[in-house]
C-alpha positions in Angstrom: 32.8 30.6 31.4 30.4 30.5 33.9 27.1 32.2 33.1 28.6 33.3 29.1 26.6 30.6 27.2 27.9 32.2 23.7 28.8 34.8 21.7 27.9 36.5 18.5 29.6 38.6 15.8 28.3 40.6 13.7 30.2 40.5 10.3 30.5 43.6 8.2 32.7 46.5 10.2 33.4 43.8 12.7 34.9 41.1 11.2 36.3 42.9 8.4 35.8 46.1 7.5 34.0 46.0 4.6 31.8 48.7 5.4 34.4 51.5 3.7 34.4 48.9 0.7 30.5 49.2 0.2 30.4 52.8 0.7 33.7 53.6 -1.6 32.4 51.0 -4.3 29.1 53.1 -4.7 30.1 56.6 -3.9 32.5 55.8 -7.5 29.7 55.2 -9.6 28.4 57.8 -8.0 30.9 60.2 -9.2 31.2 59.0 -12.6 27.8 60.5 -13.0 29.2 63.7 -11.5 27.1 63.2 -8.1 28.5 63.2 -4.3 27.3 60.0 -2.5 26.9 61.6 1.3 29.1 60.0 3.6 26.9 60.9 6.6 23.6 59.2 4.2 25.9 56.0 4.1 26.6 55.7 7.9 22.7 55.3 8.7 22.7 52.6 6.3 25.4 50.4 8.6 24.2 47.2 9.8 20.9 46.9 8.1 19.5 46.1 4.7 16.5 48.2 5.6 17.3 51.4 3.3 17.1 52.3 -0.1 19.4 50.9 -2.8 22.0 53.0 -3.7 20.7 52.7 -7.6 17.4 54.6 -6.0 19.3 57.4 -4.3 21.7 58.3 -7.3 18.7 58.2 -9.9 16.7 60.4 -7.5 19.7 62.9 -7.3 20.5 62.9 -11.3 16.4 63.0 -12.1 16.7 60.0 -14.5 17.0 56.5 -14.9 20.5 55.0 -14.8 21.5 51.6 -16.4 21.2 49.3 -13.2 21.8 46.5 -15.7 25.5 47.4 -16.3 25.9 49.3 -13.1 24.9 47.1 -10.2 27.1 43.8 -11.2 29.9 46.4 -11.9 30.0 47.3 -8.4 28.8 44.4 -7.1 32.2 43.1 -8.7 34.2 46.0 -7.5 32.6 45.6 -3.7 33.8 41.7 -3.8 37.6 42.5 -5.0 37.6 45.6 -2.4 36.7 43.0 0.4 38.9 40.1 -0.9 42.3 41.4 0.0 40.9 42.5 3.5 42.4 41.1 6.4 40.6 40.0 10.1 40.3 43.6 12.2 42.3 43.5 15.7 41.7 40.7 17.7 39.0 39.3 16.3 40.8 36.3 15.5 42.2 36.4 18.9 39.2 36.3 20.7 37.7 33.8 18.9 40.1 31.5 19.5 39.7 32.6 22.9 36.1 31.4 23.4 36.5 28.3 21.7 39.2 27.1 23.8 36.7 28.1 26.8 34.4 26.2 25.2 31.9 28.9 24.2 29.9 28.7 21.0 30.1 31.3 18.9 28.2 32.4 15.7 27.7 35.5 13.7 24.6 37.6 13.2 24.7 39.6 10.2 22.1 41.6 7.6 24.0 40.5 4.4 23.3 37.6 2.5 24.7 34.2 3.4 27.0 34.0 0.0 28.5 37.5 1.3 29.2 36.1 4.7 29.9 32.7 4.1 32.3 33.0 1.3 34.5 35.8 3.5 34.5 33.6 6.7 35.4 30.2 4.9 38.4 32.5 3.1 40.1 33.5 5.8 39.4 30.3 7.4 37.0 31.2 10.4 33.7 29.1 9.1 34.4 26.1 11.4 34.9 28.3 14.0 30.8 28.4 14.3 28.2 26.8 15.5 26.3 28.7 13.3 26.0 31.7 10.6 22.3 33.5 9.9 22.1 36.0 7.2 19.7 38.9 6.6 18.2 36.4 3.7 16.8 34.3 6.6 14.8 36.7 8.5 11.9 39.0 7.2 13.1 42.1 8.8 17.5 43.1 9.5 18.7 44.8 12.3 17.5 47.2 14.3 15.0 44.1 14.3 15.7 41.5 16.5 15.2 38.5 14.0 18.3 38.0 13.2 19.5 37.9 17.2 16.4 35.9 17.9 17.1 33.2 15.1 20.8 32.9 16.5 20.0 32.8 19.9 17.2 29.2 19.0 20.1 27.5 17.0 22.1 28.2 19.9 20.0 26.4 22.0 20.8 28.6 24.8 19.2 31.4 26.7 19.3 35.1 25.3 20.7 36.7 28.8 23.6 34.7 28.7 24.8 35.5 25.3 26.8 38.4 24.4 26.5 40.5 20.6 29.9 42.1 19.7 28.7 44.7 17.1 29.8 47.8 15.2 26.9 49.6 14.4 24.1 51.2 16.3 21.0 49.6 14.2 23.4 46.1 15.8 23.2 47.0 19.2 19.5 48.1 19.4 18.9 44.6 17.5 20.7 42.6 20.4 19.5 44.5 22.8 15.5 43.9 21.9 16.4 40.7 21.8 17.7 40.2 25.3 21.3 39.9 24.7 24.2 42.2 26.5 26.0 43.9 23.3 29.8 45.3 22.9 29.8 48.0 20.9 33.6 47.8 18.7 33.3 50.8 16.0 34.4 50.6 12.5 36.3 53.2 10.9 32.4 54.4 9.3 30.5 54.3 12.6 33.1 55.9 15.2 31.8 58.4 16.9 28.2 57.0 16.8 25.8 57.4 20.0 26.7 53.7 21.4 24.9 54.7 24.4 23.0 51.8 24.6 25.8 49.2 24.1 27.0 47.6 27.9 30.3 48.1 26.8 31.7 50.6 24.7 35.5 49.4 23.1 37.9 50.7 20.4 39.0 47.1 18.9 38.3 43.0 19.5 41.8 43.1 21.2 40.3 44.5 24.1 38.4 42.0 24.8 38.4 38.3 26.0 36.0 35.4 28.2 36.6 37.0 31.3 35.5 40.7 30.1 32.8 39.0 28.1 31.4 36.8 31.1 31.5 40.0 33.3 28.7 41.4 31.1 25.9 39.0 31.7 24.4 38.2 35.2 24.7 42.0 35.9 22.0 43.8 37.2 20.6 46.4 34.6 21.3 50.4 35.1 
């Protein structure tokens, strides 16, 4: 596709939407201890690791100590069978197949760790689909940093204007953006109704999207 060098995903509420399994997962502990995990709190957690840990924020609301030796695996556990039985979003498949048969690389971009992303991209079979995968265990700083986008962008081996971020959360988009690429803004059942302001393109699912819309993003002259 002429001037669309690649394209990268981000995983989490893109991919799959495995955002509603990290926030239900710990919002349960959370109410075994009789405490409301705030939804709205949660959603400014999308998309980067850059918070504080859930264990934190529920020991801080009960005033004591919790067991984080029993607890955290427990959900960690409960997070990994949530996200197990989930299936691609809408056309995300699609227009991944899309780009590769146009022969643009793609790769994902994404603030959880490698054996989170990995292990859900080689089970639904997408891993070979890319050139390459960096994890927030790569980079000293997740998204809204640009690290991550940055580090994708130099495996790539191609220039940052010509790539294109397909994201679902706003701390995603400001990361591509500070780091030079164009960014489509999809939003997850969590981060609908987000200010995607900044995103050049602004769409309800993957399915709306293919090379041709993609391309038409980068080139253009800026607002």
């Amino acid at each position: 596709m002429t001037g669309l060098h690649a394209v990268v995903f981000d995983f989490d509420g893109l991919v799959i939407d495995t955002e509603w399994c990290e926030y239900a997962t710990a919002a349960a502990i959370f109410a075994e201890h009789g405490v409301e995990l705030s939804l709205d709190l949660w959603r400014t957690f999308i998309g980067t690791t850059d918070h504080p840990h859930w264990a934190d924020i529920l020991e801080a609301d009960l005033g004591r100590p919790v067991d984080r030796a029993e607890l955290v695996p427990r959900r960690r556990l409960a997070n990994w069978e949530c996200a197990r039985g989930l299936e691609p979003l809408p056309g995300v498949i699609e227009l991944m197949d899309a780009l590769v048969a146009a022969g643009v690389p793609i790769a994902v971009a994404s603030s959880s760790p490698a054996d989170w992303v990995v292990a859900h991209l080689e089970e639904r079979g997408l891993l070979d689909r890319m050139v390459t995968v960096c994890s927030g265990d790569e980079v000293p700083r997740t998204k809204p940093d640009p690290a991550l986008y940055l580090l994708a962008v130099s495996r790539l081996g191609v220039p940052a204007s010509g790539v294109v971020a397909v994201e679902d959360s706003v701390h995603g988009v400001a990361a591509a953006r500070s780091a030079g690429l164009r960014a489509v803004a999809v939003p997850s059942s969590l981060t609908s109704g987000m200010d995607f302001s900044s995103a050049d393109l602004v769409v309800e699912s993957c399915a709306e999207l293919d090379p041709t819309v993609l391309a038409g993003l980068v080139g253009r002259t800026e607002p």
